[in-house]
DSSP file (Angstrom, degrees, kcal/mol; ACC not computed):
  #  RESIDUE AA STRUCTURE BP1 BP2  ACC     N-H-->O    O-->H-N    N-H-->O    O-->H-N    TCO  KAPPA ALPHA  PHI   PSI    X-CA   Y-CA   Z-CA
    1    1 A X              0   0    0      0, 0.0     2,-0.6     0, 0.0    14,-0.3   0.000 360.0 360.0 360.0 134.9  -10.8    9.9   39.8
    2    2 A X        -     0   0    0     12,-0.1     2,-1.2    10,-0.1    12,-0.1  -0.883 360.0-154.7-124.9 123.6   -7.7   10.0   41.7
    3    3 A X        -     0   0    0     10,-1.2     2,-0.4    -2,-0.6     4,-0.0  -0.556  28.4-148.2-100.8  95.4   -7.2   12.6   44.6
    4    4 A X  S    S+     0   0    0     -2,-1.2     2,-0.1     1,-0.2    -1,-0.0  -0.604  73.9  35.8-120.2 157.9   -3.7   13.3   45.1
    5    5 A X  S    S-     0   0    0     -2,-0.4    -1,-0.2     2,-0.0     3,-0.1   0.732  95.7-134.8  81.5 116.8   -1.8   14.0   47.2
    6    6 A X        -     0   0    0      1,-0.1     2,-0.2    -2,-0.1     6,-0.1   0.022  31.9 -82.2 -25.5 148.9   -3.9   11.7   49.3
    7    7 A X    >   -     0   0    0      4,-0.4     3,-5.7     1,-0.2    -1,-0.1  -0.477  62.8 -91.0 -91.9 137.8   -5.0   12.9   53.1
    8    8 A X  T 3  S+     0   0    0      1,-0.2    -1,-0.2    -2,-0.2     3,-0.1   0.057 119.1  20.7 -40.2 137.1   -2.1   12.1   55.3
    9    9 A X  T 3  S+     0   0    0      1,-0.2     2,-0.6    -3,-0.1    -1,-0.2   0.357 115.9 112.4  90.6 -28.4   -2.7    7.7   57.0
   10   10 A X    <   -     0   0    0     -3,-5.7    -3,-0.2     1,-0.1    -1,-0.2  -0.780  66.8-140.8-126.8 133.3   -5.1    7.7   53.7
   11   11 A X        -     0   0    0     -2,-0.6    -4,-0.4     1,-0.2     2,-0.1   0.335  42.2 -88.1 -38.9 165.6   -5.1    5.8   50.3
   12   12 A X        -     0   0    0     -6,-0.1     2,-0.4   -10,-0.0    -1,-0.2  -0.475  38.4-120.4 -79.0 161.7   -6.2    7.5   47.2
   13   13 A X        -     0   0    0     -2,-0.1   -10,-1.2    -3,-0.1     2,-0.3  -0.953  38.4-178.9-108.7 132.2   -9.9    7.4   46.4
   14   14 A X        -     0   0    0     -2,-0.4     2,-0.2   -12,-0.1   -12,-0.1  -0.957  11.5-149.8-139.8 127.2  -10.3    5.6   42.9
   15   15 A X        -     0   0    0     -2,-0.3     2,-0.1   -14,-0.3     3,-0.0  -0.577  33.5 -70.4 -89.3 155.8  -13.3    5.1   41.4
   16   16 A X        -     0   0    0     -2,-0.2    -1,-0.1     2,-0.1     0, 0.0  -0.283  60.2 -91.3 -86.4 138.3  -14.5    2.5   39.2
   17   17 A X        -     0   0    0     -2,-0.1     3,-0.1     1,-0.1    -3,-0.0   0.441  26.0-153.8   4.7 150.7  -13.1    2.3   35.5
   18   18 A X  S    S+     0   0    0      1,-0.2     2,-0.2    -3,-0.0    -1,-0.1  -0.033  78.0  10.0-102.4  10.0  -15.2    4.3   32.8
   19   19 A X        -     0   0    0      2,-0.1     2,-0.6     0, 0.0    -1,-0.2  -0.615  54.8-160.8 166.8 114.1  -14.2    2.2   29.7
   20   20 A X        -     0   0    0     -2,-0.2     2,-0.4    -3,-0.1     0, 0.0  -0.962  26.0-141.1 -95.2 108.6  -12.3   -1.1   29.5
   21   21 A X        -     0   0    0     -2,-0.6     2,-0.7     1,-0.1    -2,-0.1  -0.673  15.5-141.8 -91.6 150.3  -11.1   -1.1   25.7
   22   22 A X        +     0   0    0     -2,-0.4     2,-0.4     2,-0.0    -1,-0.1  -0.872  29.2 173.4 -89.2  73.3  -11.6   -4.8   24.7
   23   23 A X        -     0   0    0     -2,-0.7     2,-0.3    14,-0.1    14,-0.2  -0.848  13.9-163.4-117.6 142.8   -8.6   -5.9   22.4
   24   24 A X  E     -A   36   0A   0     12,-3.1    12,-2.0    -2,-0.4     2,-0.4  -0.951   8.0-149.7-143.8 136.4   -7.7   -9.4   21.1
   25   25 A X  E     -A   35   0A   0     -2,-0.3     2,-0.6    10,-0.2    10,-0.2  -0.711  11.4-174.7 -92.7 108.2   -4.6  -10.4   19.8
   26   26 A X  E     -A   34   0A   0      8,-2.6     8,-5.3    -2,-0.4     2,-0.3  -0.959  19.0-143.8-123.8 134.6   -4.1  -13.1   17.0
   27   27 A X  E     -A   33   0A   0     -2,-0.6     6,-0.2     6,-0.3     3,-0.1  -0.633  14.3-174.3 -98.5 118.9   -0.3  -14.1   16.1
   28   28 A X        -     0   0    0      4,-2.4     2,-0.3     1,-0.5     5,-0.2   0.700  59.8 -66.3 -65.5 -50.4    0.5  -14.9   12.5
   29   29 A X  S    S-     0   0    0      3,-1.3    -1,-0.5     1,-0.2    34,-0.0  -0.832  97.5 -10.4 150.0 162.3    3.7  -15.9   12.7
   30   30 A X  S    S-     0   0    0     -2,-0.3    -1,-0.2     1,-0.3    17,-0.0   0.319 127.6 -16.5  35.9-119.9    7.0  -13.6   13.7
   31   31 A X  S    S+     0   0    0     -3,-0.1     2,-0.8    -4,-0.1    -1,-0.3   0.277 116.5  88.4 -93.9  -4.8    6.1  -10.2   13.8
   32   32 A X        +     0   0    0     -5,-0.1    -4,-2.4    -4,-0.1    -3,-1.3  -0.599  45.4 136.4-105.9 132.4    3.2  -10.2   12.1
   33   33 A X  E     -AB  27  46A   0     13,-1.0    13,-2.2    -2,-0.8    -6,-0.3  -0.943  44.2-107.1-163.4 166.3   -0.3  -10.8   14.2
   34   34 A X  E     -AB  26  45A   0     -8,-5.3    -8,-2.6    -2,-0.2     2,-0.4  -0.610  13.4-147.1-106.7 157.2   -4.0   -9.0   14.1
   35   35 A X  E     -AB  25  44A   0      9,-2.3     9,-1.2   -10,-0.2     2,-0.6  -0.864   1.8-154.4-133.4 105.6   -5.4   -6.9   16.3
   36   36 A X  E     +A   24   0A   0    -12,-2.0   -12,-3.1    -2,-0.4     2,-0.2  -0.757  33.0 177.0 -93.1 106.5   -9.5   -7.1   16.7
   37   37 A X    >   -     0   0    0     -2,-0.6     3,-0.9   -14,-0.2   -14,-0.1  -0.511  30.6 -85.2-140.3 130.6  -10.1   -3.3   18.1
   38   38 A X  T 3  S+     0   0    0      1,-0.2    -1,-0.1    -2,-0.2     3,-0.1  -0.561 106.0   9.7 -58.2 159.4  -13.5   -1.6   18.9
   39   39 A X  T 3  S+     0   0    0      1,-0.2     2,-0.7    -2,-0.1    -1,-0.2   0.733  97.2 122.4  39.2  36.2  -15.4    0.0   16.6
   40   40 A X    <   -     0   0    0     -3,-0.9    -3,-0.2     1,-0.2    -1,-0.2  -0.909  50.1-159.7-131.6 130.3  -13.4   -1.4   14.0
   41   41 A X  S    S+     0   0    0     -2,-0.7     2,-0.4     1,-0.1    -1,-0.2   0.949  83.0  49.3 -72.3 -46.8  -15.2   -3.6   11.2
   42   42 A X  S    S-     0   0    0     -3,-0.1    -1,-0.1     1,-0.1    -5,-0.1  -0.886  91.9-104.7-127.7 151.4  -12.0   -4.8   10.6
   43   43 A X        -     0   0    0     -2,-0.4     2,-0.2     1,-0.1    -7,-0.2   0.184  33.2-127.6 -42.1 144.0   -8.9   -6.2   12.2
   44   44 A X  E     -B   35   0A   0     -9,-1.2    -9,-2.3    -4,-0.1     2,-0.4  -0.731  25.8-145.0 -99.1 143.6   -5.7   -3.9   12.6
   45   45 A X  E     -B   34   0A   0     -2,-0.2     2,-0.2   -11,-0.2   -11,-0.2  -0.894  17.2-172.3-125.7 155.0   -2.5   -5.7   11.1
   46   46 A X  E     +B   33   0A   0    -13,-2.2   -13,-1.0    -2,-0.4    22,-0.3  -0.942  19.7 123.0-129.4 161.4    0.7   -5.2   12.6
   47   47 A X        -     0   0    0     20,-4.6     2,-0.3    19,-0.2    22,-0.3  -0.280  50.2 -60.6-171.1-113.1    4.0   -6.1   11.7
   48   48 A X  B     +C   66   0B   0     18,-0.7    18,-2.2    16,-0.3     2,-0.3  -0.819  35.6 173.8-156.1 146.0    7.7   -4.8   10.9
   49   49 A X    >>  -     0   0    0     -2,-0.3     3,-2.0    16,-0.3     4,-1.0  -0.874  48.3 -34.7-163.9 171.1    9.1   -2.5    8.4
   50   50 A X  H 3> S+     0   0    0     -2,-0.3     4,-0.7     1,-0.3    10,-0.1  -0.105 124.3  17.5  45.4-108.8   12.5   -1.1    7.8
   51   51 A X  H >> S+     0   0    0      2,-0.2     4,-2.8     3,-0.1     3,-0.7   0.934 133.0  45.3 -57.0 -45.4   14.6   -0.2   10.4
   52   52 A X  H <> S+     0   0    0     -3,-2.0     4,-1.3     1,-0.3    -2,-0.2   0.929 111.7  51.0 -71.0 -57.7   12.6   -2.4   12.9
   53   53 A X  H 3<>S+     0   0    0     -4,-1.0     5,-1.9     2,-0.2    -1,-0.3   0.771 111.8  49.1 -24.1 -45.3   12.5   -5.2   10.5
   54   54 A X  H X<5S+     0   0    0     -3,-0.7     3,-2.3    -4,-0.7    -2,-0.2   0.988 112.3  52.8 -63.1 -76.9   16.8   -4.7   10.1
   55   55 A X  H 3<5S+     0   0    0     -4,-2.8    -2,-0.2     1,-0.2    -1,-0.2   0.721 116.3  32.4 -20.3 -62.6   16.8   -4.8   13.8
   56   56 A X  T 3<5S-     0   0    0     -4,-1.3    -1,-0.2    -5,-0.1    -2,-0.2  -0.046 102.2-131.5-104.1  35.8   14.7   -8.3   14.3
   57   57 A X  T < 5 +     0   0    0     -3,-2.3     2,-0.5    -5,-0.2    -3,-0.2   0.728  42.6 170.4  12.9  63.8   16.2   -9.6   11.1
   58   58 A X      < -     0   0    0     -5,-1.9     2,-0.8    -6,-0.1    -1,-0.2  -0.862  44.1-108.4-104.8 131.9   12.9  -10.6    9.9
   59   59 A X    >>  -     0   0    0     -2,-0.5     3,-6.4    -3,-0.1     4,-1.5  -0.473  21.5-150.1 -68.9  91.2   13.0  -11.6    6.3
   60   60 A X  T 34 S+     0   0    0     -2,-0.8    -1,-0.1     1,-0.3   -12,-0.0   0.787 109.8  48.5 -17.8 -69.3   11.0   -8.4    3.5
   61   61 A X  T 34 S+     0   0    0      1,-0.2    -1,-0.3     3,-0.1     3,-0.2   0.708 118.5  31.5 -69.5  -9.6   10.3  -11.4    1.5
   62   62 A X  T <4 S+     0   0    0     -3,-6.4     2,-0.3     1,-0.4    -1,-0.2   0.927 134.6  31.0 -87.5 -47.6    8.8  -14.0    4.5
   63   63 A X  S  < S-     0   0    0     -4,-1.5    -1,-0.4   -10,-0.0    -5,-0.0  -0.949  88.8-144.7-108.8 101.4    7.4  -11.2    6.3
   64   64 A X        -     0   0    0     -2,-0.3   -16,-0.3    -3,-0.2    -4,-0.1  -0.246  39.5 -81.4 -42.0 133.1    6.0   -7.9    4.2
   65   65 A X        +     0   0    0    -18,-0.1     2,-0.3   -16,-0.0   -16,-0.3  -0.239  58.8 164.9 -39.8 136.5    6.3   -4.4    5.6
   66   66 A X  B     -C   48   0B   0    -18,-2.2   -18,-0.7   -21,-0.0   -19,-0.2  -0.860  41.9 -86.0-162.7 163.2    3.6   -3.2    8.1
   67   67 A X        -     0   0    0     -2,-0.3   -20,-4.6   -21,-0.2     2,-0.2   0.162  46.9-114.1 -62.5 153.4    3.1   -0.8   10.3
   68   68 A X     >  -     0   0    0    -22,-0.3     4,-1.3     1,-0.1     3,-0.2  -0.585  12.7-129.7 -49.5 127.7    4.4   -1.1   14.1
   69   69 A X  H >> S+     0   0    0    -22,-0.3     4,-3.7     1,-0.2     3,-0.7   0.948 120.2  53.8 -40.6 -49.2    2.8   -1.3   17.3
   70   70 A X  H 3> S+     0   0    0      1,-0.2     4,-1.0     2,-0.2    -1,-0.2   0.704 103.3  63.7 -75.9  -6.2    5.1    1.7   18.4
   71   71 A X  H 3> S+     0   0    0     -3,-0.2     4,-1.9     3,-0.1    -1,-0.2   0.961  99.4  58.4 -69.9 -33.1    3.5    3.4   15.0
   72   72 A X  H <X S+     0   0    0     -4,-1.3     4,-2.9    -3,-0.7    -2,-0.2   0.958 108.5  35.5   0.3 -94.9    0.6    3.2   16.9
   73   73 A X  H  X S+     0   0    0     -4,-3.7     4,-3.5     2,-0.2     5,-0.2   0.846 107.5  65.4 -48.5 -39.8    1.5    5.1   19.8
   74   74 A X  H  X S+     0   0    0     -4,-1.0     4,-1.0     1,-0.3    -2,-0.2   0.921 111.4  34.0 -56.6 -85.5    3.4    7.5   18.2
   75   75 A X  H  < S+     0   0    0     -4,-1.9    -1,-0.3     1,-0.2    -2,-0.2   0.791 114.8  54.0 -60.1 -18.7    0.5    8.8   16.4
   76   76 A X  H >< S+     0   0    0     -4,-2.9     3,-3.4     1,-0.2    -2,-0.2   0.961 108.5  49.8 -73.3 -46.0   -1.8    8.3   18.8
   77   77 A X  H 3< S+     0   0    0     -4,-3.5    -2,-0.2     1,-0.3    -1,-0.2   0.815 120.0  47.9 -24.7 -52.1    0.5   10.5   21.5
   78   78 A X  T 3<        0   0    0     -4,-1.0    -1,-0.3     1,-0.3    -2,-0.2  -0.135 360.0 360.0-122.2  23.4    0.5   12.8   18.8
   79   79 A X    <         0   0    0     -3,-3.4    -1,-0.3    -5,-0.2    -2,-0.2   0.432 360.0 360.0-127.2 360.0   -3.0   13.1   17.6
């Protein structure tokens, strides 16, 4: 909890964390690397496609389409 605007002379009061998500990142190669998630049995793959792919001229055939980190956000912002 953060109490703002803070008392004139005095920090914010912040109390400690309620949830530390726990992510680890393992790199494939390029674009493409896993992401080991809570409460997921299995690893989340990430990668390039399309435009983004065009953009970091990463090769369809070297590297396959998958989804984006910034697909990610998007839906989660938006769920």
């Amino acid at each position: 909890m953060c109490v703002w605007p803070p008392a004139p002379g005095k920090p914010p009061h912040v109390t400690d964390p309620t949830y530390i998500s726990r992510v680890r990142i393992e790199r494939l190669g390029g674009p493409q690397r896993l992401a080991y998630i809570p409460a997921a049995d299995e690893p989340v793959r990430f990668g390039v496609h399309s435009e983004v792919a065009e953009h970091y001229g990463a090769d369809p055939e070297k590297f396959p389409p998958e989804p984006t980190t910034l697909d990610y956000i998007v839906a989660a912002a938006a769920g």
